[in-house]
N, C-alpha and C positions, 0 to 999 in steps of 0.2 A: 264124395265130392270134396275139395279143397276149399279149403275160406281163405278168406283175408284176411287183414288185422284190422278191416274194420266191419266186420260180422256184424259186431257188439249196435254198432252205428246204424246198420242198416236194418236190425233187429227193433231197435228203439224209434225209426222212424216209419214201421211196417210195413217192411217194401214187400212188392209182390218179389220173389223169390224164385231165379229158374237154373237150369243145370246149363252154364255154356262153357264148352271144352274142357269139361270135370271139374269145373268152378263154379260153386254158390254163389249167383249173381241178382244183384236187385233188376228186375225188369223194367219195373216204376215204382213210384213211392202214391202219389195224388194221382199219376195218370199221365200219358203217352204225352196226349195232345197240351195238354198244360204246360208239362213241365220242358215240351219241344218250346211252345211261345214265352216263357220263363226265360229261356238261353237265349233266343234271338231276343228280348226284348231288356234283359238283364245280365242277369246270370245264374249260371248253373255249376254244382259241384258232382263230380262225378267219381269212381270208384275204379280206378282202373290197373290194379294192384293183377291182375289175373296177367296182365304183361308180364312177359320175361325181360328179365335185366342181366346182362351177360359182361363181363367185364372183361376185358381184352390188354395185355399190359404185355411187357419184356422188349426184347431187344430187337425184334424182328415184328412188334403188333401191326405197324403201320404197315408194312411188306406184307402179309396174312390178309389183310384187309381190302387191299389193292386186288387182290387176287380172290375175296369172295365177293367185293360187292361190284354192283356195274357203274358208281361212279366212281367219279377221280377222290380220293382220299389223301396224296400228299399235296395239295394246295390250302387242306384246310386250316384254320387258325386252333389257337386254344380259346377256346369257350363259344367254339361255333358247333349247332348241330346239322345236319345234312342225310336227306330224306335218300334211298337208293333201295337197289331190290335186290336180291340175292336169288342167281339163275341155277337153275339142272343145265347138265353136260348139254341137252339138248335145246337148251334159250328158254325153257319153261320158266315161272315165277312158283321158286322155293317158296319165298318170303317177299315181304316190303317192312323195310326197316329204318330205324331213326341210329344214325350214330353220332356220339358225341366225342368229342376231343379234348379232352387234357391239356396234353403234352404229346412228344414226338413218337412214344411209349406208354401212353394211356388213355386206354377208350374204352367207351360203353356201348354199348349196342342195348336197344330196345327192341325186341323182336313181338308178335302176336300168339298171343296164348294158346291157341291151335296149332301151332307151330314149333313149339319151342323145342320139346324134346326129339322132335325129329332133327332139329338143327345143329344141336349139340354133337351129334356123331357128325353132323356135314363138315361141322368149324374143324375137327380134330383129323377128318380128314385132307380136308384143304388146309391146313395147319403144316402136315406131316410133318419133317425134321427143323423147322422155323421151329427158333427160341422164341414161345411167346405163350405165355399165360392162359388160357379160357375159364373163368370163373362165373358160373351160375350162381348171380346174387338174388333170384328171384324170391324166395323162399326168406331171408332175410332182410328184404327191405318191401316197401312199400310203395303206390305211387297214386295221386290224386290230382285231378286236372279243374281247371276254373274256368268256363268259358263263358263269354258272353258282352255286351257293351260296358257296362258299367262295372266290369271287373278290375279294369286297372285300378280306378276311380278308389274302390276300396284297400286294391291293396298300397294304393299309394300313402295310407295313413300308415300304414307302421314297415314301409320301405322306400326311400327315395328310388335306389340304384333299380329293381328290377322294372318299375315301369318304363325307363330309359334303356332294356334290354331292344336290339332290333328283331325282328323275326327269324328263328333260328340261331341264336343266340341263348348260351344259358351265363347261370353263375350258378357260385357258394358259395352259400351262406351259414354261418354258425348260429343256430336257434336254439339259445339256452346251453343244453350240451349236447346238441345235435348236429350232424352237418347235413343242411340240405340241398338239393341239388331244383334250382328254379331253372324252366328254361321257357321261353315266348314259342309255344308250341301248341296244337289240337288238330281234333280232327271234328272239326265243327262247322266250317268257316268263319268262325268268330274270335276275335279277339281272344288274349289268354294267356294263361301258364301253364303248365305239369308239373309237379313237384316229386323228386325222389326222397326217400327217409327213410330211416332205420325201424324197422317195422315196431320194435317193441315202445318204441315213442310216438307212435303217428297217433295215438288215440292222446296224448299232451300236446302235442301240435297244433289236430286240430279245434283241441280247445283255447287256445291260445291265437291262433287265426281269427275264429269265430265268435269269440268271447262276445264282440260287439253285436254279432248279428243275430238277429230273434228271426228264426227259417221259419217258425209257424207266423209271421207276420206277411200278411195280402202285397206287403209292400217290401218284404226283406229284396238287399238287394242279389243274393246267392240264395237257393234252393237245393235241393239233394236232386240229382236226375239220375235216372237208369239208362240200361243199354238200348230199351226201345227208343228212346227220341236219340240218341246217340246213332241210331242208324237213319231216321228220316233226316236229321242231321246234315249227317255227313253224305246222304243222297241229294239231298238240294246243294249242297258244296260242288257235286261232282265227283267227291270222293271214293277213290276201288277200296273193294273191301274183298279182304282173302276169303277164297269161297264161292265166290261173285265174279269180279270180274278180273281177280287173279288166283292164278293157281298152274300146277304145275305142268298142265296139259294147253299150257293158253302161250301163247308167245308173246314173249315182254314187250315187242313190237306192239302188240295190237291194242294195250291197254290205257293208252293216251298219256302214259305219263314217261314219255319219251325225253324231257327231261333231265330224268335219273337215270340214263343210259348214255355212258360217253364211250363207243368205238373203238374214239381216239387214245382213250387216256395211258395205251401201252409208248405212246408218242415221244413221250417227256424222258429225261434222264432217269426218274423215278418211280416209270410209271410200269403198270403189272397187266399181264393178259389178266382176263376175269374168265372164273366162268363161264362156260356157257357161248362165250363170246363168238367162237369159230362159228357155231349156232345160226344166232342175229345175225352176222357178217354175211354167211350162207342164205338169209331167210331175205336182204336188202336187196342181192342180187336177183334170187328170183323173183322176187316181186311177194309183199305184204299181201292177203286174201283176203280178210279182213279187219276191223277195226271197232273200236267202243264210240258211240255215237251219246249224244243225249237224245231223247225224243220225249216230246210235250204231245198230251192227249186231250183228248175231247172228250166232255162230258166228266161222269166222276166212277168211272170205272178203273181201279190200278190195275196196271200189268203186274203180274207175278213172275218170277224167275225160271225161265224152260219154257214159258210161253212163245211160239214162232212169230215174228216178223217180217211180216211179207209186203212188198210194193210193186205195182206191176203186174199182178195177177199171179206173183211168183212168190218162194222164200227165200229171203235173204238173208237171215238171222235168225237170231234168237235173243230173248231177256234176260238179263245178267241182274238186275232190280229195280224194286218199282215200287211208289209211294202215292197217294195222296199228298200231295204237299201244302203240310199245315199253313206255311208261310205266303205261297203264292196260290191256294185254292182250286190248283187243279192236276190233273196225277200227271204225276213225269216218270219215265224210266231210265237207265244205262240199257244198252247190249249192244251184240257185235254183230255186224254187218258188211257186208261185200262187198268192197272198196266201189265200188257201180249206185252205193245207195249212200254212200258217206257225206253227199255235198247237201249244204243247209237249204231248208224249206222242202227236201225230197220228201213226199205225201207216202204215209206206211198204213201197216193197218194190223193189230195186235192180234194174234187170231186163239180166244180162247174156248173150252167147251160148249161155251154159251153163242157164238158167235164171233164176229171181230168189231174194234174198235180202233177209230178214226185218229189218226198223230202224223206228226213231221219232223223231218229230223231239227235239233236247233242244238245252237253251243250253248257247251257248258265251261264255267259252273251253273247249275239253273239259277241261283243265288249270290248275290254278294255283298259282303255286308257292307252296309257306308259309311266311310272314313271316319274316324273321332274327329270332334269339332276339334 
């Protein structure tokens, strides 16, 4: 398995330790459920360095771009970032990715750690004869995210400019002799940053970040979290997660985050077929089959994932994931369902070895977090 450069870090604070996508990851440090109510109630520091970071530059980056992701890419600004998916010939979901913007001729791409080295042959094939750069910076930089309420709150002592960052928004910053890359991003529903850095400085960083804050203190306002609450997380957000409720068998259509799929975007003077595109176009006309729904349960039974979905005496799905949810005290799931069972308050019923259990469909996010005063 691969580490990160902060090993050391997660070694010293004796995280439980597991293998995801050939990466040494802290699962928890103190524990799931703590350090899930920690983020919603504070903040949390997280480790997410197993992301790929792909650098995208030259003469034609922004034309390359147009034409892998399914949004619009030449409306963007410099120092804006912008959430989109990256499709198969057939509208499947590659990836869901973060890219960020430079300049007119320089971009990053954030792509998910399970994904990465498949996607590096995708970029160089949708590349082909375009002048434009693809550089895997994963392996040489780093990346650590801060989520939670009271996160701005600390980092606003030793930076004015990024609390005044909008969402989806980054900057750069020079730290010491570093350049770092802040940007108002997570996958939490809460408040936040993600920080890129030069991997062999991230252990001076983040003692330089930190210096103020004692994380063995009941009342520190940042703690170290794992991937476990990073996924109840981002399941009370609403948030797909690769695996789940994207992938390359699933049509981008059906994953709610319809959003990050603009049609149109070959419309404009600038703008590039994508991917996949003829696909989706193909998929509008005859009609979507199904869809991701949220569904609230009864009682304190989670659905798990491949478990059927049935309403009506019928199946109309299946689980895509399913929590306990710390926050709100009762299990919630995602999955995909037969546009017949998508409308709110439809009565389901989870059907697993033991029997089934009692839900309805309802919107998501199941969670949201509330405003800064």
């Amino acid at each position: 398995m691969q580490r990160t450069p902060l090993h050391s870090f997660h070694a010293d604070k004796k995280a439980k330790m597991v293998d995801f996508a050939g990466w040494e990851m802290p699962m928890f440090y103190s524990g799931i459920l703590e350090e899930h109510n920690q983020v919603r109630k504070s903040g949390g520091l997280f480790d997410v360095s197993h992301m790929g970071r792909v650098k995208v530059t030259g003469r034609h980056a922004r034309k390359f771009l147009e034409k892998l992701c399914t949004r619009k890419i030449y409306d963007m600004v410099p120092g804006q970032c912008r959430y989109s998916l990256v499709c198969n010939e057939q509208g499947g979901v590659k990836d869901d990715i973060i890219v960020y913007r430079f300049d007119e001729d320089d971009f990053l791409l954030v792509v998910n750690a399970s994904n990465r080295e498949k996607l590096l042959p995708h970029f160089e094939k949708v590349k082909g004869d375009l002048q434009t750069k693809i550089d895997d910076q994963t392996l040489s930089t780093a990346m650590v995210a801060m989520q939670g309420p009271k996160v701005m709150e600390m980092i606003s002592k030793f930076s004015s400019e990024i609390p005044t960052l909008k969402r989806y928004r980054f900057t750069t910053k020079n730290l010491m002799i570093m350049k770092v890359i802040v940007s108002r991003t997570g996958y939490t529903g809460e408040d936040g940053v993600e920080a890129i850095l030069p991997a062999t400085f991230v252990g001076m960083a983040m003692k330089l970040i930190l210096k103020d804050v004692d994380m063995t203190s009941p009342d520190a306002i940042v703690k170290p979290a794992g991937l476990g609450c990073r996924d109840t997380l981002r399941i009370e957000a609403g948030m797909p997660l690769y695996g789940h409720e994207l992938g390359e068998e699933v049509n981008a259509l059906q994953c709610g985050v319809d959003f990050a799929i603009s049609l149109d975007k070959h419309e404009g003077e600038r703008g590039e077929r994508f991917v996949g595109q003829d696909a989706l176009e193909s998929a509008v006309k005859s009609g979507i089959k199904q869809r991701l729904v949220g569904i609230a349960l009864e009682g304190k039974r989670s659905a798990r994932q491949g478990m059927k979905i049935m309403s009506g005496g019928r199946e109309v799905g299946a689980v895509s994931s399913g929590c306990l949810s710390p926050t709100l005290g009762y299990p919630i799931a995602m999955g995909f369902v037969d546009i017949s069972a998508t409308e709110l308050g439809t009565p389901v019923q989870i059907d697993c070895d033991r029997g089934t259990f009692e839900g309805k469909v309802v919107k998501m996010p199941f969670y949201v977090a509330p405003k800064p005063q």
